[in-house]
C-alpha positions as CSV (number, residue, x, y, z in Angstrom):
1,X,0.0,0.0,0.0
2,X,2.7,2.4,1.0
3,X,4.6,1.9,-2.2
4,X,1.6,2.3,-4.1
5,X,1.1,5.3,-2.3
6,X,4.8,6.7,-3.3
7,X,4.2,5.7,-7.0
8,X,0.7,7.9,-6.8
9,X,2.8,10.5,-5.5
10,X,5.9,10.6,-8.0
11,X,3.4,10.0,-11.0
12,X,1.4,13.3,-9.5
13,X,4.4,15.2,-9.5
14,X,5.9,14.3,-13.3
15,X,2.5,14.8,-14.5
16,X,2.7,17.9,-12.9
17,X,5.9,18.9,-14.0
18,X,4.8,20.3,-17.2
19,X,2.6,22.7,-16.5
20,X,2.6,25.8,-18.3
21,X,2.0,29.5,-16.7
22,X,-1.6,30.4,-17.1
23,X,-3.0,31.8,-20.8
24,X,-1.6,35.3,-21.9
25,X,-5.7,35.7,-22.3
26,X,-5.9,34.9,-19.0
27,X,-3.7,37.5,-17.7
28,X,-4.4,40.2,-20.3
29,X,-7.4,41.3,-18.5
30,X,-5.6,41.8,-14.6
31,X,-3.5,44.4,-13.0
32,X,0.0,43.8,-13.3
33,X,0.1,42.8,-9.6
34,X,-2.8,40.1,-10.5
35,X,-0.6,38.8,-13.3
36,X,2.5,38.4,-10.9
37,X,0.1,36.7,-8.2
38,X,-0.6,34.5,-11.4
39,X,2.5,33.6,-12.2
40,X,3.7,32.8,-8.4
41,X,0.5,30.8,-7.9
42,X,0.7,29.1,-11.2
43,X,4.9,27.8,-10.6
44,X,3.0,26.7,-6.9
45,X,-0.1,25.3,-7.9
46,X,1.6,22.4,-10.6
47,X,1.1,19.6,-8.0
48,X,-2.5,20.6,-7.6
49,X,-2.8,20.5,-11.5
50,X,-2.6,16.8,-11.5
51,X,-5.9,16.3,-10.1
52,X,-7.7,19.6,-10.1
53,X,-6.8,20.2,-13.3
54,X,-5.3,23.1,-15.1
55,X,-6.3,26.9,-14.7
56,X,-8.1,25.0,-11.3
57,X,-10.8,23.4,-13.4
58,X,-10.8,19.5,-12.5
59,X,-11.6,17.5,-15.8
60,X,-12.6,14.8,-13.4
61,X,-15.9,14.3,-11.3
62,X,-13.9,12.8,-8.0
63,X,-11.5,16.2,-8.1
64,X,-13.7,19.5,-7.4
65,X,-12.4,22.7,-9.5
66,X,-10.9,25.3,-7.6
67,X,-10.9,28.3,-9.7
68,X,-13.2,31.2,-8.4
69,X,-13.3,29.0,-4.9
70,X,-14.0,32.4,-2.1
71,X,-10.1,32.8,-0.9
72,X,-11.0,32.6,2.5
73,X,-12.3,29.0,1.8
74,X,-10.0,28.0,0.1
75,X,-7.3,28.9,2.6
76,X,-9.2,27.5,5.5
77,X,-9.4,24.2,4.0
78,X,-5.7,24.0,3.2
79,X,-5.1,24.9,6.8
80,X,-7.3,22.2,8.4
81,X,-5.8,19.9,5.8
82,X,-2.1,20.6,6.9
83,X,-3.6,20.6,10.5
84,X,-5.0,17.4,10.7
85,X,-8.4,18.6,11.4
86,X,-10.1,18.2,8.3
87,X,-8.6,14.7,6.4
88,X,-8.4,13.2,3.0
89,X,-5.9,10.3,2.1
90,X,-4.1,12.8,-0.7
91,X,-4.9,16.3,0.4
92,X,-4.0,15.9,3.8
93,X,0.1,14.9,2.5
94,X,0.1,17.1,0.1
95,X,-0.8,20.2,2.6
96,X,1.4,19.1,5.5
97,X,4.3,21.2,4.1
98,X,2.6,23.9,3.1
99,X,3.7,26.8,4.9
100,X,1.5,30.0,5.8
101,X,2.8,32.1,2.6
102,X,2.1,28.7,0.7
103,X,-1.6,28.3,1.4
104,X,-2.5,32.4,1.7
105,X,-0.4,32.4,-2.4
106,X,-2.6,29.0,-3.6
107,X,-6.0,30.2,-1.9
108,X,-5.5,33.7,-4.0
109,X,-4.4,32.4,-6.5
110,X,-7.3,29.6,-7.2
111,X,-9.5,32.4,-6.1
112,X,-8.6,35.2,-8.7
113,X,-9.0,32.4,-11.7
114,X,-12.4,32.5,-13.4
115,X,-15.0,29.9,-12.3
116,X,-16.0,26.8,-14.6
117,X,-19.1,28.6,-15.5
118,X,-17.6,32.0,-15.4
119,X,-17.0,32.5,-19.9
């Protein structure tokens, strides 16, 4: 189990590797210090890619999207991830190193990208 674990893990992250900054369209409509949150939280966010899929938009029913997520909830749930309050066998890794700065860059981040149902 554990190695199948590490092998979820190390696929999630080459998978990840890849990922590109978000969409000059993307970033064309948002104040240059939008765009800079958008290219920190994008570089951050390429582990998360793997299941909530790019630009925060999960391709996949079992992974929700994150994009347009409120901040603040998005940042509380990271917390109480990395806490151990709130638990999930692959969130709950994933947030334990987060740090602070981490989680408050992600939760903007997700949080300035438009919605799935935003055009």
């Amino acid at each position: 189990m554990r190695r199948s674990l590490s092998l979820f893990v190390a696929v999630l992250g080459l998978a990840a590797c890849g990922k590109p900054a978000p969409e000059p369209e993307l970033t064309a409509r948002f104040t240059p210090g939008q765009q800079q949150l958008l290219q920190q939280g994008s570089l951050r966010a390429r582990s998360c890619a793997a299941c909530h899929g790019a630009n925060g938009i999960s391709r996949q029913a079992l992974y929700p999207s994150l994009a347009g997520l409120p901040e603040a909830q998005l940042a509380e749930a990271l917390q109480q991830y990395r806490d151990g309050s709130r638990k999930h066998a692959l969130m709950s890794p994933q947030a334990r190193g987060l740090t602070d700065d981490d989680i408050a860059l992600l939760a903007a981040y997700y949080a300035l990208l438009p919605s799935p149902s935003q055009p």
